[in-house]
C-alpha positions as CSV (number, residue, x, y, z in Angstrom):
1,X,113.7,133.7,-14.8
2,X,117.3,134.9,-15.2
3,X,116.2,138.5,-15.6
4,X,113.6,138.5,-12.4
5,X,116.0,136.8,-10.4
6,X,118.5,139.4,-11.0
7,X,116.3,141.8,-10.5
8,X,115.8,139.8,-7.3
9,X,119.1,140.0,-6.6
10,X,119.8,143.7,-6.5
11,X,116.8,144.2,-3.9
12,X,118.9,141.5,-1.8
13,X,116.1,138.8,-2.1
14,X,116.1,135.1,-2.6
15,X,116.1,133.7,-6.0
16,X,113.4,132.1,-7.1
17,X,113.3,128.9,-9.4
18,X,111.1,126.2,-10.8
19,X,110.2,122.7,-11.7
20,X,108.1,121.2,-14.2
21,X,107.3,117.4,-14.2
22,X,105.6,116.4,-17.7
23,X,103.3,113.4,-18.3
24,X,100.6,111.8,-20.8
25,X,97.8,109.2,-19.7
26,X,94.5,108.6,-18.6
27,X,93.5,111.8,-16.3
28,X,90.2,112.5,-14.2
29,X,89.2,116.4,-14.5
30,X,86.6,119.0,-13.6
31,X,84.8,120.5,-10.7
32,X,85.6,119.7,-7.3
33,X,83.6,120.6,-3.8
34,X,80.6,122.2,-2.5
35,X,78.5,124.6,-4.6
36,X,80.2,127.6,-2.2
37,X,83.6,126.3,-3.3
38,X,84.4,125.0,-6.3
39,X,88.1,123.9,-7.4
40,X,89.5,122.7,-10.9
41,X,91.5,120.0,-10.7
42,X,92.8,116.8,-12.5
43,X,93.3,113.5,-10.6
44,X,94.8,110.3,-11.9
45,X,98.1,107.6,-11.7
46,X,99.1,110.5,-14.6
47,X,99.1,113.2,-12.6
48,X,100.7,111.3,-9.8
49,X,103.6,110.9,-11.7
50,X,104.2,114.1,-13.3
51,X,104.3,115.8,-9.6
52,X,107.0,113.1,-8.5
53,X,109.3,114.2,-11.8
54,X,108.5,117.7,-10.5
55,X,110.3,116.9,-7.4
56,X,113.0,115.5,-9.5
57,X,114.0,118.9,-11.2
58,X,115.9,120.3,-8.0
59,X,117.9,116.9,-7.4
60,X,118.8,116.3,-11.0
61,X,119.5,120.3,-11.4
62,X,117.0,120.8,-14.1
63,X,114.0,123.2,-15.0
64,X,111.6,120.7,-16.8
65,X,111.8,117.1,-16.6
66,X,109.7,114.4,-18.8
67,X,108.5,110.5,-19.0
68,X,109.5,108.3,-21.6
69,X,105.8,108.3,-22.9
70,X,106.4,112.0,-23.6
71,X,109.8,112.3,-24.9
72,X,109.1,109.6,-27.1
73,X,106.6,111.7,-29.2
74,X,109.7,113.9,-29.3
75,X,112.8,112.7,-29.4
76,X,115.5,115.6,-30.4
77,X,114.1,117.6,-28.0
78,X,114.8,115.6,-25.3
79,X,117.4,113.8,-23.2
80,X,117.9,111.0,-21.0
81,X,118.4,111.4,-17.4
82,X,118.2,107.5,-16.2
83,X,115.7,105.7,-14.2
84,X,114.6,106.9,-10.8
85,X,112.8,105.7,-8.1
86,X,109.4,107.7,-7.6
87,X,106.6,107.6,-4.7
88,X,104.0,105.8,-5.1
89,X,104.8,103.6,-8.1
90,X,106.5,100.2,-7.9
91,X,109.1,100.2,-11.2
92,X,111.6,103.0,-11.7
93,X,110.3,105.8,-14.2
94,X,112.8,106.9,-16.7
95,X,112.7,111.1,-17.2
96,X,114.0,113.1,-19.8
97,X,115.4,116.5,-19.8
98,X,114.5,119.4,-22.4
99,X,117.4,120.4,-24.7
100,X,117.7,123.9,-24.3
């Protein structure tokens, strides 16, 4: 991302960053639509909560951020960023950050 965005850069364009909100549970997948179009997706509480960490990312200034059910598996690579309040689900969820 570095190396596009200063490649970015030098044409005078906007740098470009991402998010990435990480979860594990129960998921709904597959097929969804009409016969003339057909999307892939995945539905689910899981999934619900992993886009709401997404969102996380820009306010707590980091690339990837995961749930406690995910960092738990493991722990050196990850670190606490506290509890926050997320859309949609009633306790706050506790996200980690990767160690880079």
């Amino acid at each position: 991302m570095d190396a596009l965005n200063g490649e970015r850069e030098g044409r005078g364009e906007e740098a470009l960053a991402i998010g990435i909100g990480i979860n594990r549970g129960m998921v709904t997948y597959g097929n969804i639509g009409s016969p003339d179009r057909l999307d892939f997706t995945v539905l689910g509480p899981a999934v619900n909560v992993a886009s709401r960490i997404q969102d996380l990312c820009k306010v707590l200034g980091e690339p990837a951020l995961a749930t406690a059910a995910v960092a738990s598996c493991w722990p050196d690579d990850f670190t606490s960023r506290g509890s926050h309040g997320v859309h949609g689900v009633a306790e706050p969820v506790e996200v980690h950050a990767l160690k880079f």
